[in-house]
MIMITOR-119132 format. One record per residue (C-alpha): residue number from 1; residue in one letter; x, z, y. Coordinates in nm, 2 decimals. Layout:
seq: NUM, type: A, xx: X, zz: Z, yy: Y
...
//
This chain:
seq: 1, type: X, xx: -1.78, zz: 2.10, yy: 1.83
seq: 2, type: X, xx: -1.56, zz: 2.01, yy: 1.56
seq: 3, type: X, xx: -1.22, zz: 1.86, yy: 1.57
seq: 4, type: X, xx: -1.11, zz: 1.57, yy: 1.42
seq: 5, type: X, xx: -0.79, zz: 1.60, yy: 1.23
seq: 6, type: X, xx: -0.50, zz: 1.32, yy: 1.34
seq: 7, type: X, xx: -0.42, zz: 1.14, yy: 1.05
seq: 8, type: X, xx: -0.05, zz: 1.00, yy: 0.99
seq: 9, type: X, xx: 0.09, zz: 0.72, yy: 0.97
seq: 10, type: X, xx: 0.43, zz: 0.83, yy: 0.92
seq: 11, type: X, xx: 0.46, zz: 1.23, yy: 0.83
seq: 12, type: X, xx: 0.73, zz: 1.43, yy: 1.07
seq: 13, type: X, xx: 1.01, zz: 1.43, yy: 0.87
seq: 14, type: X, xx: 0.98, zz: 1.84, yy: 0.87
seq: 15, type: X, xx: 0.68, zz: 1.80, yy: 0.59
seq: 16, type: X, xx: 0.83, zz: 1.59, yy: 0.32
seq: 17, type: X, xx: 1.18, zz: 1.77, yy: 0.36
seq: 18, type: X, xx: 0.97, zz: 2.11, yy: 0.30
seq: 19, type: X, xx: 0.78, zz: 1.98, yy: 0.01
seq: 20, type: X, xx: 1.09, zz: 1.86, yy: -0.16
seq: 21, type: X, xx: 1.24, zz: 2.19, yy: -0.12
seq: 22, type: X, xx: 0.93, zz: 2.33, yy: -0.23
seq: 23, type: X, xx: 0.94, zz: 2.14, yy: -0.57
seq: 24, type: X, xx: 1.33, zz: 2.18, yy: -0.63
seq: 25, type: X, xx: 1.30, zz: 2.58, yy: -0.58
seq: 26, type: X, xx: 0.95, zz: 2.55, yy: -0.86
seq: 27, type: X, xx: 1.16, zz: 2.37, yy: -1.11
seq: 28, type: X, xx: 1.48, zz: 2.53, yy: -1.07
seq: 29, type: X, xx: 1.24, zz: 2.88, yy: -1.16
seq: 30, type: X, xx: 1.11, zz: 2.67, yy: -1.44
seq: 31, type: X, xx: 1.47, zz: 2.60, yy: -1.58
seq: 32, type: X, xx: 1.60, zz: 2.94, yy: -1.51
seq: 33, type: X, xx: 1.32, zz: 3.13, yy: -1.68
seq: 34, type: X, xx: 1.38, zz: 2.87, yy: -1.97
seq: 35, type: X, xx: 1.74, zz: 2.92, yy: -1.95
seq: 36, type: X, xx: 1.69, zz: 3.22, yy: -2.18
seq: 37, type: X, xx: 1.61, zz: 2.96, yy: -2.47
seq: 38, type: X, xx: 1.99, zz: 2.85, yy: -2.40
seq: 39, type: X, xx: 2.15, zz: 2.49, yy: -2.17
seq: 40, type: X, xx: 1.98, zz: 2.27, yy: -2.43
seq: 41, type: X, xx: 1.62, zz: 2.40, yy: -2.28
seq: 42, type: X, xx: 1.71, zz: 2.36, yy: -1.91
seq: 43, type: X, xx: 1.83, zz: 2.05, yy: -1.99
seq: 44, type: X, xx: 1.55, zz: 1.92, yy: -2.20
seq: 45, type: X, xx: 1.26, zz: 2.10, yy: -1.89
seq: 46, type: X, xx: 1.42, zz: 1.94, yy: -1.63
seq: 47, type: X, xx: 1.44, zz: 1.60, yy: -1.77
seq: 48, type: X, xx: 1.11, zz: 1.61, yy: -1.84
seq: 49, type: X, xx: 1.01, zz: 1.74, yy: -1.47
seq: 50, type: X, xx: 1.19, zz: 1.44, yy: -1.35
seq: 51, type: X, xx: 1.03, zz: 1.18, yy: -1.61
seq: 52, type: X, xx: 0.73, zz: 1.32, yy: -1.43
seq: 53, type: X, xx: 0.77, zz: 1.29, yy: -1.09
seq: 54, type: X, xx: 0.90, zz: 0.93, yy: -1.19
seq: 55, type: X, xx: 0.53, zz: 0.89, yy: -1.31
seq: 56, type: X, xx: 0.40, zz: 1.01, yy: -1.06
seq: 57, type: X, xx: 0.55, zz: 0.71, yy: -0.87
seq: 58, type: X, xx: 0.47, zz: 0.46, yy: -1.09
seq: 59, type: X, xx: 0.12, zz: 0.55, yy: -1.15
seq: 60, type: X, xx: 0.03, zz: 0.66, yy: -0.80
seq: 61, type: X, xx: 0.26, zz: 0.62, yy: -0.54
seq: 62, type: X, xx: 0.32, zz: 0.23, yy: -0.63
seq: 63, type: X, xx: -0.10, zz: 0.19, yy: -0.50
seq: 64, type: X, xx: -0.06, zz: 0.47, yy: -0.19
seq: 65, type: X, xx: -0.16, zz: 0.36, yy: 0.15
seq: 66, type: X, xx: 0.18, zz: 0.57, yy: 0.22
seq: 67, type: X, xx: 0.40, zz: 0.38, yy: -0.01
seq: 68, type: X, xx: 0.70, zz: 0.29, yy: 0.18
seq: 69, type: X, xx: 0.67, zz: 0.51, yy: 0.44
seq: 70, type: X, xx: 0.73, zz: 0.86, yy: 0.48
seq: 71, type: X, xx: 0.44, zz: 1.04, yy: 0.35
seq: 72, type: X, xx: 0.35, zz: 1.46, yy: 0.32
seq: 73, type: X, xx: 0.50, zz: 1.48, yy: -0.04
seq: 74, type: X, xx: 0.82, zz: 1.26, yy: 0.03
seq: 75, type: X, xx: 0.74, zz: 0.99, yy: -0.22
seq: 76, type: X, xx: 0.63, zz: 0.73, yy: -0.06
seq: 77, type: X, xx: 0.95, zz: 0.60, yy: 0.07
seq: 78, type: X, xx: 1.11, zz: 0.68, yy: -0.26
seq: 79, type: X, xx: 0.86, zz: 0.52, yy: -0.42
seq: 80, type: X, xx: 0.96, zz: 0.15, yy: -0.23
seq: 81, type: X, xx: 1.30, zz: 0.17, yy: -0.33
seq: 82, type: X, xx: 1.21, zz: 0.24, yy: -0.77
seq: 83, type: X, xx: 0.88, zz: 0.04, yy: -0.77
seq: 84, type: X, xx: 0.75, zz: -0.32, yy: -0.71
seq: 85, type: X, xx: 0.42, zz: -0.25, yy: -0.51
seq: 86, type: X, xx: 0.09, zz: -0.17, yy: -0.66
seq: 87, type: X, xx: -0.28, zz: -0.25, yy: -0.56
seq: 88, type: X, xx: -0.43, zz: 0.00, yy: -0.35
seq: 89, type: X, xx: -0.76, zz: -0.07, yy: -0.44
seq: 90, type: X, xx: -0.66, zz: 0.09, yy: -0.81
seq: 91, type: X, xx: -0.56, zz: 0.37, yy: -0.62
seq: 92, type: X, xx: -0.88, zz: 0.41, yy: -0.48
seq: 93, type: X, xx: -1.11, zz: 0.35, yy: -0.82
seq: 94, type: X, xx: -0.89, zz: 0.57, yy: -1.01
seq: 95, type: X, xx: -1.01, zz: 0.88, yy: -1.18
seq: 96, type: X, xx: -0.84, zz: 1.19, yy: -1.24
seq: 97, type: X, xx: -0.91, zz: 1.37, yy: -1.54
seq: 98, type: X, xx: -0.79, zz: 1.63, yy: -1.73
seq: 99, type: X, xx: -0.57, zz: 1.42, yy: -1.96
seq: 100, type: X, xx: -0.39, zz: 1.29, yy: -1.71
seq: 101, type: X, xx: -0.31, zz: 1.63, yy: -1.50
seq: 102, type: X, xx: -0.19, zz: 1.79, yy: -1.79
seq: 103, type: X, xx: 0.12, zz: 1.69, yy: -1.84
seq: 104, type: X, xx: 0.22, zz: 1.76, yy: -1.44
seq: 105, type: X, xx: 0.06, zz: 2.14, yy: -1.57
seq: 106, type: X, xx: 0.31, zz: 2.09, yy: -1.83
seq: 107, type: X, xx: 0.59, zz: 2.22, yy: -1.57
seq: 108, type: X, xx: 0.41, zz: 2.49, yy: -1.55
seq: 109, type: X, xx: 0.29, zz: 2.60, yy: -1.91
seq: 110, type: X, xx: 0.66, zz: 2.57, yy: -2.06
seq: 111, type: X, xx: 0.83, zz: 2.80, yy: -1.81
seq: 112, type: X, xx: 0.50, zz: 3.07, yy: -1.88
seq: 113, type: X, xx: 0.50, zz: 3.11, yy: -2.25
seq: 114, type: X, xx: 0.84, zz: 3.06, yy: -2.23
seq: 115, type: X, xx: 0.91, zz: 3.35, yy: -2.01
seq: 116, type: X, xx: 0.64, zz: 3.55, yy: -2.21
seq: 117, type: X, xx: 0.81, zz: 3.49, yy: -2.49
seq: 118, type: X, xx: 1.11, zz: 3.60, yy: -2.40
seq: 119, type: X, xx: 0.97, zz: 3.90, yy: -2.21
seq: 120, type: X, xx: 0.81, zz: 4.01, yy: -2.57
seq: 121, type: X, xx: 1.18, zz: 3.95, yy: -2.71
seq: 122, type: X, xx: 1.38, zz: 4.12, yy: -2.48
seq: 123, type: X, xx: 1.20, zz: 4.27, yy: -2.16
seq: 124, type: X, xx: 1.34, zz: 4.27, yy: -1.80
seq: 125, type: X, xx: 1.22, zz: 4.35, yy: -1.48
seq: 126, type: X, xx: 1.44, zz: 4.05, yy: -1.33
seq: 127, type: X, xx: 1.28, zz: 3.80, yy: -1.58
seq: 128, type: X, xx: 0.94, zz: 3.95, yy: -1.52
seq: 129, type: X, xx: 1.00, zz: 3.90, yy: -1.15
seq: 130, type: X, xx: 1.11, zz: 3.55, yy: -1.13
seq: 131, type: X, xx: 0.78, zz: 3.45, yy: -1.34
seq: 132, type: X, xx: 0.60, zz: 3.59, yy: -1.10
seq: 133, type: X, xx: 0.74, zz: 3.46, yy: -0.83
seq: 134, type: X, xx: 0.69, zz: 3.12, yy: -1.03
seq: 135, type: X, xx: 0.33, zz: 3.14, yy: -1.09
seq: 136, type: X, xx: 0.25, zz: 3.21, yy: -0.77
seq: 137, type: X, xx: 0.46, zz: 2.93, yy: -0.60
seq: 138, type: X, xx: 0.32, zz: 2.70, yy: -0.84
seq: 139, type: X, xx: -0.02, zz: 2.76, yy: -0.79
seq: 140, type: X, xx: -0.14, zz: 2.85, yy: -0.45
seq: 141, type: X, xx: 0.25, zz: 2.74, yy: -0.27
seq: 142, type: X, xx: 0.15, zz: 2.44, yy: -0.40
seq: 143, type: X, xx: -0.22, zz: 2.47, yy: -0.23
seq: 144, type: X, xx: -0.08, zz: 2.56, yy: 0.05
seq: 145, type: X, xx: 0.18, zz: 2.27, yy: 0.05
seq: 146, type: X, xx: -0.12, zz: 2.02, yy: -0.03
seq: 147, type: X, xx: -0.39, zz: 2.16, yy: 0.18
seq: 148, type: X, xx: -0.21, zz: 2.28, yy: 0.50
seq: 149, type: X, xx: 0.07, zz: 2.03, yy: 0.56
seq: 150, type: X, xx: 0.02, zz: 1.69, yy: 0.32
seq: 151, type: X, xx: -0.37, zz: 1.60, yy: 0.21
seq: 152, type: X, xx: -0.52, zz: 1.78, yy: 0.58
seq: 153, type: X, xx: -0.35, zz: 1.47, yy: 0.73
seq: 154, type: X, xx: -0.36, zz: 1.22, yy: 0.45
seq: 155, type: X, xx: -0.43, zz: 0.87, yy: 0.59
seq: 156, type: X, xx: -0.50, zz: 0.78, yy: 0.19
seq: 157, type: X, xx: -0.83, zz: 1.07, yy: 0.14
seq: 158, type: X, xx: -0.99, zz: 0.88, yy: 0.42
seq: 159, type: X, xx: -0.96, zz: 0.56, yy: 0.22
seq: 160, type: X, xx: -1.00, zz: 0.70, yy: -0.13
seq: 161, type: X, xx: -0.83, zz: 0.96, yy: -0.35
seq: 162, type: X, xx: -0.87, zz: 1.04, yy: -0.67
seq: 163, type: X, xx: -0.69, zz: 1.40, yy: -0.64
seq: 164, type: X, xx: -0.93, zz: 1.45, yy: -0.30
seq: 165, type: X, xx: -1.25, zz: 1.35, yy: -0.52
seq: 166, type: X, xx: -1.16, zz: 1.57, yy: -0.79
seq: 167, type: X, xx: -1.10, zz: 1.87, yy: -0.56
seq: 168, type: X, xx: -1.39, zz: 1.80, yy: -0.36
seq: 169, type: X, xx: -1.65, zz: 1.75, yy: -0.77
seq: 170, type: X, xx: -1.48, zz: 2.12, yy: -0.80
seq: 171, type: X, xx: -1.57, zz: 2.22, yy: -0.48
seq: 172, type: X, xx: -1.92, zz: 2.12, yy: -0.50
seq: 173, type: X, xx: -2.02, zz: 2.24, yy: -0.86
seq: 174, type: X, xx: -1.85, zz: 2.58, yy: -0.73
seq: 175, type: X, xx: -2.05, zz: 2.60, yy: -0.40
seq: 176, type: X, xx: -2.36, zz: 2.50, yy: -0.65
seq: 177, type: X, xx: -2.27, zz: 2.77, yy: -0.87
seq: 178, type: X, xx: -2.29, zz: 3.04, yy: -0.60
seq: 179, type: X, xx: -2.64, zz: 2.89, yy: -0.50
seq: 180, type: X, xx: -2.80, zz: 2.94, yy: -0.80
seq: 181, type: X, xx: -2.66, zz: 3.32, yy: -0.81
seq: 182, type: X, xx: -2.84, zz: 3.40, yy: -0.48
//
């Protein structure tokens, strides 16, 4: 028998703190493996991490069943007080494609060649250790994040995302993938 998975509303409180935290601790990585370019660098990363998350809001968030109110990532709310509100049916229609994820990858490319560069320049196992621990929050912390505590209770995939669709085309043409191996 399978389980249907409550859906909310409003997150707890708990979820969007922890994501928050989440993406402070990623970017605050970011600027300190950049930090080895010099202040000018952190500066210039971390105003571009924030002219991202404010597009974030304004392309996405404004047409979010959750905007206004507290959702998973802690935007939604946010997202009321910057932004006039959107149409959710955009929300819904919209695809995601590589052009438009790239620049959120972005704030993760410039910290990694970054730190490779200055690994090549002048190694340390401090510098190494902190673009590890980088990479690997970025990329599955951030599954994690997503897929455990937001999109699993995501009132907005039931009703139409275009992150969920993506996931789900990769998903499927990986699950086909494996079927023609067998």
């Amino acid at each position: 028998m399978i389980m249907a998975v409550k859906k909310y509303d409003n997150y707890p409180i708990w979820i969007p703190i922890l994501s928050f935290i989440f993406m402070i601790i990623i970017y605050a990585l970011g600027a300190y493996i950049l930090s080895g370019f010099g202040i000018l660098w952190v500066i210039l990363y971390l105003i571009y991490c924030i002219i991202i998350e404010a597009l974030v809001l304004k392309r996405s968030c404004v047409n979010c069943y959750y905007y206004g109110k507290v959702c998973g990532l802690g935007k939604g709310k946010i997202c009321a007080k910057i932004f006039k509100r959107g149409d959710p049916q955009k929300f819904r229609e919209k695809e995601v494609s590589f052009k438009e994820i790239l620049p959120d990858f972005l704030t993760l490319i410039f910290p990694l060649i970054g730190g490779i560069i200055l690994l090549i320049i002048n190694f340390t196992v401090l510098l190494l250790l902190f673009l590890i621990i980088f990479i690997s929050l970025y990329l599955s912390g951030n599954a994690l994040i997503r897929g455990s505590l937001a999109c699993k209770y995501c009132k907005q995939g039931e009703l139409g995302c275009p992150a969920l669709k993506a996931f789900q085309k990769v998903n499927a043409i990986q699950v086909e993938k494996e079927d023609e191996s067998q």
